[in-house]
C-alpha positions in Angstrom: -32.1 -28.6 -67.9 -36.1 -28.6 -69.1 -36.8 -29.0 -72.8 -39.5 -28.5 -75.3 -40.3 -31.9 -76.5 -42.5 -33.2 -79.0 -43.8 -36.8 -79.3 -44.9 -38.9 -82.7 -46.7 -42.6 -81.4 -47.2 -45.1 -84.2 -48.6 -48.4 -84.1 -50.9 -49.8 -81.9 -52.4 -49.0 -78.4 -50.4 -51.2 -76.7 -47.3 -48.6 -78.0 -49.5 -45.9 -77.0 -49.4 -46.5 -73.7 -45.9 -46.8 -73.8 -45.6 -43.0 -75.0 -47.8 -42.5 -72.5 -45.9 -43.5 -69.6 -42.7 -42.1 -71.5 -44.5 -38.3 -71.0 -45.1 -39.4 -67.6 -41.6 -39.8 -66.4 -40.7 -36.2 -68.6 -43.7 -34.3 -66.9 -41.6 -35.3 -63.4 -38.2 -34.1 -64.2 -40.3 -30.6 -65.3 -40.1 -31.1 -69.2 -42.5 -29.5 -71.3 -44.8 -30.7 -74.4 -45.3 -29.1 -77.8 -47.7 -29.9 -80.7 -45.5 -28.0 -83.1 -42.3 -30.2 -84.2 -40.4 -27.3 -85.3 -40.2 -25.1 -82.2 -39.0 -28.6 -80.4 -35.8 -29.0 -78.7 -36.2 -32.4 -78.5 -38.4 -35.0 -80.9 -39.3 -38.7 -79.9 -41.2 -41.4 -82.3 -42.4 -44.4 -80.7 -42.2 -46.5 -83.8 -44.2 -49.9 -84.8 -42.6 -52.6 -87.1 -45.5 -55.5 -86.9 -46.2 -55.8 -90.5 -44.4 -54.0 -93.7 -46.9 -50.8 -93.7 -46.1 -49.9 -90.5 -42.5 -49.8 -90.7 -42.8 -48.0 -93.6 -44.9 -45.1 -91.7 -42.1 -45.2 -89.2 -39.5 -44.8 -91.4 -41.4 -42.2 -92.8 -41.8 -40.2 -89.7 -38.3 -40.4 -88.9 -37.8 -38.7 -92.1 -40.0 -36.2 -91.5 -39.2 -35.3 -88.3 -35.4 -35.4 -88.8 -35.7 -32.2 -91.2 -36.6 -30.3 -88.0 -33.1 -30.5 -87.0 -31.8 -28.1 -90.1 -35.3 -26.4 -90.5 -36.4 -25.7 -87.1 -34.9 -25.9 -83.0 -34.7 -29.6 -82.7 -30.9 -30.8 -81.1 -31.7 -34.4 -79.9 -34.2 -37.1 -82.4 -35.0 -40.2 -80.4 -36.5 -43.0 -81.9 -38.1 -45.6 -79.3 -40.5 -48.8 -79.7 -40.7 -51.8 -81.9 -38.4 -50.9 -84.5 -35.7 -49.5 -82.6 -35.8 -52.9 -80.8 -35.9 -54.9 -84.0 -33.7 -52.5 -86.5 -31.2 -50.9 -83.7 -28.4 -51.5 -86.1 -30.0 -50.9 -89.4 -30.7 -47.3 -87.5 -27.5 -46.6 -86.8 -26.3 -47.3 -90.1 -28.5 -45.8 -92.3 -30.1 -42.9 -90.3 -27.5 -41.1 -89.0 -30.0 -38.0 -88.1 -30.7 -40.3 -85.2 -29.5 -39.2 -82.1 -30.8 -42.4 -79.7 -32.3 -45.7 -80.1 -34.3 -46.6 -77.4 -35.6 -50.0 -77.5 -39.1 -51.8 -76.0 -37.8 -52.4 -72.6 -35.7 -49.3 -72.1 -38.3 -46.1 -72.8 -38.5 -46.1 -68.5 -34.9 -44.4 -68.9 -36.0 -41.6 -71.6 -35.1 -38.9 -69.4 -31.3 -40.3 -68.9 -31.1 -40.9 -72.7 -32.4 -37.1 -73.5 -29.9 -36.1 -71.0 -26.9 -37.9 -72.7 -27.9 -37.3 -76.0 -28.2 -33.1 -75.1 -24.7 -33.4 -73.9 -23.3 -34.8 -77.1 -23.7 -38.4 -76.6 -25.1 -41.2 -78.7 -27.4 -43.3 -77.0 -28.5 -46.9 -78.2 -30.3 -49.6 -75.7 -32.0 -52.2 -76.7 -32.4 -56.0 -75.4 -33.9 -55.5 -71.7 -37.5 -56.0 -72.8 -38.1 -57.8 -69.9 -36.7 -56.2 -67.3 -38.3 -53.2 -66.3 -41.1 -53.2 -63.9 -44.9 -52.7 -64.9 -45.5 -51.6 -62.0 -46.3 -47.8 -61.1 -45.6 -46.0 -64.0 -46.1 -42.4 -64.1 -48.8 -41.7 -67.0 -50.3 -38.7 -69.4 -53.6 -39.8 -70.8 -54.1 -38.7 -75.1 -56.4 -39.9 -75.6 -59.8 -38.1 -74.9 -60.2 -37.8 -71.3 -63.3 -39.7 -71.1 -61.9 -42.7 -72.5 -58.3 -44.6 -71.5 -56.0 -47.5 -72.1 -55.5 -50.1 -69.3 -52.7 -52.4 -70.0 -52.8 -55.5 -68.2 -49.7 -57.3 -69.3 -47.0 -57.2 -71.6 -45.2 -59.6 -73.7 -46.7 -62.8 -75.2 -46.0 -66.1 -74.7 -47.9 -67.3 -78.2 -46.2 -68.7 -80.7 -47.8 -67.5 -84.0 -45.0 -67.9 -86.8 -45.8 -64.9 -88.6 -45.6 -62.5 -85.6 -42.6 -60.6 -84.5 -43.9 -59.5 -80.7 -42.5 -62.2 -78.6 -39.0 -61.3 -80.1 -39.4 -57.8 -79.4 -41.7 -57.5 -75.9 -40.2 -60.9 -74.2 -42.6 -63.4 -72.3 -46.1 -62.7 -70.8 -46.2 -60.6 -67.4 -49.0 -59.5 -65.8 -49.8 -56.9 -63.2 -51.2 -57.7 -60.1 -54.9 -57.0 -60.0 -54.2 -54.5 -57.2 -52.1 -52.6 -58.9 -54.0 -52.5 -62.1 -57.4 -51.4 -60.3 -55.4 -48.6 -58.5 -54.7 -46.9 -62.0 -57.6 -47.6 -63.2 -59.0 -45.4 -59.7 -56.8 -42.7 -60.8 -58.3 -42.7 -64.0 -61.4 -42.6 -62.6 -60.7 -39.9 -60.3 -59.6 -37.6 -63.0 -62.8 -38.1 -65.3 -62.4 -41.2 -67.3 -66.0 -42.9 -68.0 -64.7 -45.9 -70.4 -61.5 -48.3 -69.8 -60.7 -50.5 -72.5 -58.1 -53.4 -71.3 -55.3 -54.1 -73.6 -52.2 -56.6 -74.1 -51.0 -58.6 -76.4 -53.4 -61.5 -75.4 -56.1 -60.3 -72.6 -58.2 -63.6 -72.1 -54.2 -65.1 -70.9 -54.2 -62.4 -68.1 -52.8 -63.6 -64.8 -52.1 -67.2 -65.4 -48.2 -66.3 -65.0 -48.7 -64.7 -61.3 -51.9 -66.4 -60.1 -51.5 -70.0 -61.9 -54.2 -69.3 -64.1 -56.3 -67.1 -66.5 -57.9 -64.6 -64.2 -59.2 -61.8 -66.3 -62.7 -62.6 -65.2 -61.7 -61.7 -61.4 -59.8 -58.5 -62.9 -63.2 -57.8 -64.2 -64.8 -58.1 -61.4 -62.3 -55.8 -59.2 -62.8 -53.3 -61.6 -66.6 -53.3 -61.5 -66.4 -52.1 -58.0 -64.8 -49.0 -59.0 -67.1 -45.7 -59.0 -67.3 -43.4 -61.9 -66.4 -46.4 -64.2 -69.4 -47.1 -66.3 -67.7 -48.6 -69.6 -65.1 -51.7 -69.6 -64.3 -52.7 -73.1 -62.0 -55.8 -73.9 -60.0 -56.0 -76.9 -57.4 -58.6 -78.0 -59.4 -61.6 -76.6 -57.8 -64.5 -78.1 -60.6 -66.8 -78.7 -58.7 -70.3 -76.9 -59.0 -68.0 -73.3 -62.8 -67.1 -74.0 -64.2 -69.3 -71.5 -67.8 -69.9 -70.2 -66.7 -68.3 -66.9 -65.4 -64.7 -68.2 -68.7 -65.2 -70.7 -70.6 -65.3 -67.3 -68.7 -62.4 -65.8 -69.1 -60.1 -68.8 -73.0 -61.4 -69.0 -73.9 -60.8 -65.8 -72.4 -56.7 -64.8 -73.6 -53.9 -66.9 -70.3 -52.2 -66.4 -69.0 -54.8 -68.8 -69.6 -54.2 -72.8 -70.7 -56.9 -74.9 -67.9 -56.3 -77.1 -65.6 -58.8 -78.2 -62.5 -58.0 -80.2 -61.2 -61.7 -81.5 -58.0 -61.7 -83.6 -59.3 -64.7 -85.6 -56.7 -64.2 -88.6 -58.4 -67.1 -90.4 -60.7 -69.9 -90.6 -59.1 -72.4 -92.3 -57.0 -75.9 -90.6 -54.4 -76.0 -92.7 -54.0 -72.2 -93.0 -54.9 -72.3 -88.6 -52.0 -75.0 -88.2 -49.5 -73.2 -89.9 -49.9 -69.9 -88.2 -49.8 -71.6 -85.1 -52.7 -71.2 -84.0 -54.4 -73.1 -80.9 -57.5 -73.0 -82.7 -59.6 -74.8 -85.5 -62.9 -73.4 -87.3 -65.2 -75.8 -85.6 -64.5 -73.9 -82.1 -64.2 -70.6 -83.8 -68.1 -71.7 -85.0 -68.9 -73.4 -81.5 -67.0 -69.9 -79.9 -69.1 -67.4 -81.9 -72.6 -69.3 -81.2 -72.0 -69.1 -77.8 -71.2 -65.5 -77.2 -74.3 -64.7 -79.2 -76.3 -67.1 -76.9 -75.2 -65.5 -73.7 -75.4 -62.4 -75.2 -77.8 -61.6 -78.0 -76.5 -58.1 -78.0 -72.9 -58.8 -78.6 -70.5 -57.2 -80.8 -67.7 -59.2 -82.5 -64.4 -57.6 -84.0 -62.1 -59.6 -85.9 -59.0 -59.2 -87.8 -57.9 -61.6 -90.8 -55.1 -62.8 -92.3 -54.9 -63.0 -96.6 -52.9 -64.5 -99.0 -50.7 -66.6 -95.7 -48.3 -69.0 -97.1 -49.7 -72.4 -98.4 -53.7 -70.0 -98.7 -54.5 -72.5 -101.4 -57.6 -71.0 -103.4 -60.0 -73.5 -101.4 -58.4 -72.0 -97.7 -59.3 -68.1 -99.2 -62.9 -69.7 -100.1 -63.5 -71.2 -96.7 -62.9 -68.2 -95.3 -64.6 -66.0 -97.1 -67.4 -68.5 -96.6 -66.6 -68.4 -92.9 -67.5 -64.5 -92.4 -70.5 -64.8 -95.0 -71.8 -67.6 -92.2 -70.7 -65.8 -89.3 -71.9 -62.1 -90.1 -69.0 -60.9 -87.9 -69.7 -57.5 -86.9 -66.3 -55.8 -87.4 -63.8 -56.8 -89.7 -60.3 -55.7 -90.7 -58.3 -57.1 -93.1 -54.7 -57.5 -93.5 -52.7 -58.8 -96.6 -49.9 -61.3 -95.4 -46.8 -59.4 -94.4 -43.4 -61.5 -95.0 -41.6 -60.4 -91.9 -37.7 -61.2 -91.7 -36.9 -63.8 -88.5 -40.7 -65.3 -88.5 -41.2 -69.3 -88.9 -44.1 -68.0 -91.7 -41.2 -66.5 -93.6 -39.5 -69.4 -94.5 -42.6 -71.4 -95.6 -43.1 -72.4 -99.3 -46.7 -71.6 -100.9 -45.1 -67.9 -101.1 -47.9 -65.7 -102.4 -47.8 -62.9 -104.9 -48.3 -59.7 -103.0 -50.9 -58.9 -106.4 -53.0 -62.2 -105.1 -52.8 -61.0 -101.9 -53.9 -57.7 -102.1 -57.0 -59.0 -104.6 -57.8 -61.4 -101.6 -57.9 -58.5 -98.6 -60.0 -56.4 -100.7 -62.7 -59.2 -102.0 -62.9 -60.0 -98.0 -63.0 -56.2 -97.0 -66.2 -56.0 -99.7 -67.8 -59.0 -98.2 -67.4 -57.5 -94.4 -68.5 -54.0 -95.6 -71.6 -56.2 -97.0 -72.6 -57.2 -94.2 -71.8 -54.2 -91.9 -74.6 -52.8 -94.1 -77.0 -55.2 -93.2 -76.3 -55.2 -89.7 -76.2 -51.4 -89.6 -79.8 -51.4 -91.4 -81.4 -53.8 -88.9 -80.4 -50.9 -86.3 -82.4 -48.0 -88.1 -85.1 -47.3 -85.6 -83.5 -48.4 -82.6 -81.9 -46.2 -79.4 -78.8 -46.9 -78.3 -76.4 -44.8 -75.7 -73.9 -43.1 -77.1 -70.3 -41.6 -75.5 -70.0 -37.9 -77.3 -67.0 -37.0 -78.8 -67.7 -33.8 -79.6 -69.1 -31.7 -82.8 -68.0 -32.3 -86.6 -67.8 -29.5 -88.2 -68.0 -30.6 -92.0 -71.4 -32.6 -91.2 -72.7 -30.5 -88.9 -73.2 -33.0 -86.2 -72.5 -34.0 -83.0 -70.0 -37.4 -83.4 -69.6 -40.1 -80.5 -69.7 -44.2 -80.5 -72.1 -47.0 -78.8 -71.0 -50.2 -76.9 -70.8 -51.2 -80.4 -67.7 -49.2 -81.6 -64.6 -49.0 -80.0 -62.0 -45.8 -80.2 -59.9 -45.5 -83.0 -60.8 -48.7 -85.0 -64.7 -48.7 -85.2 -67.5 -46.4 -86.3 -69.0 -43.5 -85.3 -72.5 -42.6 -84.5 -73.5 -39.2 -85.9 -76.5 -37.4 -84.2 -78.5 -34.1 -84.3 -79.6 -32.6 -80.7 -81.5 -29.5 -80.0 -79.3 -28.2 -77.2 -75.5 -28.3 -76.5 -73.7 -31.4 -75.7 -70.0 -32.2 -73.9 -67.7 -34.3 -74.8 -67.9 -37.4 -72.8 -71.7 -37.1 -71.9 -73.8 -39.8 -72.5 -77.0 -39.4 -74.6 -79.4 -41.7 -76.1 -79.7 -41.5 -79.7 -82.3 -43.1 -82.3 -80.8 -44.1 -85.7 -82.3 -42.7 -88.3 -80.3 -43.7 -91.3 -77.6 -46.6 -91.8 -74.2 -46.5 -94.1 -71.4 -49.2 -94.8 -69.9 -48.1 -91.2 -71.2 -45.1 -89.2 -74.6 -44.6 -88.0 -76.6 -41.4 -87.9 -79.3 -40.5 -85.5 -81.1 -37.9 -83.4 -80.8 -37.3 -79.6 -83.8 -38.4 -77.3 
């Protein structure tokens, strides 16, 4: 039998391609896809439970979407990723509107567990997070098709004590340069202009298979390929930013000077008890030498607040820290006590009102500065990706080297004729705000 199905991806982009791959293996057996949850036969979350927020949004969803079984066609609600993984039982015992619970490891066998579940069967697999094959997936891009995910690996072998990952996607594996250049041909060959190369950890690419990190030769593979003209990096822990993929990223154009460095904090003590493999004075040492190599570069960062044992002098450091630095791109996330973590079971416990007052004095600091830096670019040209026309303000929308999709700015920009999405245009800013940019074509 073929069905209707409808999708919901939460969580990061690493999960994304995950769905992706899911639809891939549906499109094969001759399944359909619908953006309307209520004509659905069948509905699938891919769920996220890294922090407290985002299994809350899941939860949500599942809510949401499990209504569609009394209001509207669906017969079979799957619920797939991270918190299916983590929660399997907690599912089955408080949301019985599930139908199957399909874990990290096992969403390569979606078609068998839509199968089951549409012939009356309850379906629950979890545990086998490491023992599918990366290899060869089937894949439907969502993203705009100018712009795709390339995941290079899965798992992570780090040992951060206030992440759940390692628990829920098993030990590092990466895929063999060949194999990730062919997709990334494919991708090519169907129009996309910018790859951005995920995993949990990018600079550790390839030291499991090849004996060490090898991201720099990855690069250079995909260089060769034609049509390519963006490769953006993200997840680049700053321990595997060496001088050698510095010099690979420096010297081909293909390359963006875009660095996206979970740096979570800036502080020893605070460092040391995350587990971290880093201290500030290489984060400093880091930082300086990026902008050395490359005057031009772009650093995103993510932080950490209120961590167990933040003593007021840690927060001060760090807000210190991305005064000094002028970071580019900064989120910021209150600490999230997650069940099963070392970080959960560490005294200094801080009140979620402290830690909430700390993310948004550091948020106001970053937006500061992504003023300033935005202002120094009034005047300048820069080439710009379109994304196509918004409506409300009347201008055409896209993003630079500078902002990456989904988590950065946008550049708004008049032109006198038409433009397509995923053309690239050169636009002058003529006027700065906290995030986005807005320009004219030239």
């Amino acid at each position: 039998m073929k069905y209707k199905i409808a999708v919901a991806s939460l969580g990061c982009a690493k999960n994304l391609v995950d769905t992706e791959n899911m639809l891939g293996f549906l499109a094969e057996k001759g399944h359909t896809f619908v953006n309307t949850p209520e004509t659905a036969d069948v509905i699938i979350i891919n769920t996220c439970s890294f922090i407290g927020d985002a299994k809350e949004e899941s939860i949500n969803t599942i809510l949401d979407m499990a209504r569609f079984k009394d209001e509207g066609e669906c017969k079979c609600l799957v619920v797939t990723g991270c918190l299916a993984e983590r929660y399997h039982e907690d599912i089955k015992r408080e949301l019985p509107e599930v139908d199957a619970i399909v874990g990290t490891g096992d969403f390569n066998k979606i078609c068998d567990v839509i199968n089951s579940c549409m012939n009356g069967q309850c379906v629950c697999l979890y545990g086998h997070s490491e023992d599918f094959t990366l290899e060869g997936m089937p894949r439907i891009i969502t993203t705009p098709s100018h712009s795709a995910y390339l995941k290079i690996a899965e798992g992570c072998d780090n040992k951060c004590t206030y992440c759940v990952i390692p628990s829920l996607r098993g030990k590092y594996r990466s895929r063999t340069i060949e194999d990730v250049c062919e997709e990334a041909e494919h991708l090519a060959d169907t129009g996309v202009r910018e790859l951005i190369l995920i995993a949990q950890d990018t600079t550790c690419y390839g030291k499991d298979i090849y004996g060490k990190n090898s991201l720099g030769e990855l690069l250079k593979s995909l260089c060769e390929i034609d049509n390519i003209k963006w490769i953006r990096l993200h997840y680049c822990y700053p321990e595997g930013i060496t001088d050698e993929l510095l010099d690979v990223m420096a010297s081909n154009e293909k390359i963006l000077h875009y660095f996206d460095i979970p740096i979570q904090h800036a502080s020893d003590s605070v460092l040391k008890r995350m587990g971290r493999k880093t201290n500030k004075a290489s984060l400093e040492k880091l930082i300086h030498k990026i902008r050395e190599k490359m005057d031009d570069a772009i650093i995103r960062t993510s932080l950490i607040a209120g961590f167990p044992g933040e003593a007021k002098e840690d927060f001060n450091e760090l807000c210190d820290f991305v005064e000094k630095m002028r970071l580019d791109r900064v989120g910021v996330f209150a600490y999230s006590k997650e069940e099963n973590t070392p970080a959960a079971k560490l005294e200094g416990q801080i009140s979620e009102r402290t830690k909430i007052r700390r993310r948004d004095k550091l948020m106001a600091i970053a937006q500061a500065i992504s003023l300033e830096k935005n202002e120094e670019r009034v005047g300048k040209v820069y080439e710009v990706l379109c994304e196509g026309f918004d409506e409300e303000n009347c201008l055409y929308k896209g993003r630079s080297y500078a902002d990456s999709i989904d988590v950065d700015s946008l550049v708004y920009f008049g032109a006198e004729r038409e433009v397509q999405n995923g053309e690239f245009v050169n636009v002058r800013i003529l006027c700065a705000q906290e995030y986005d940019l807005i320009g004219e074509e030239i």
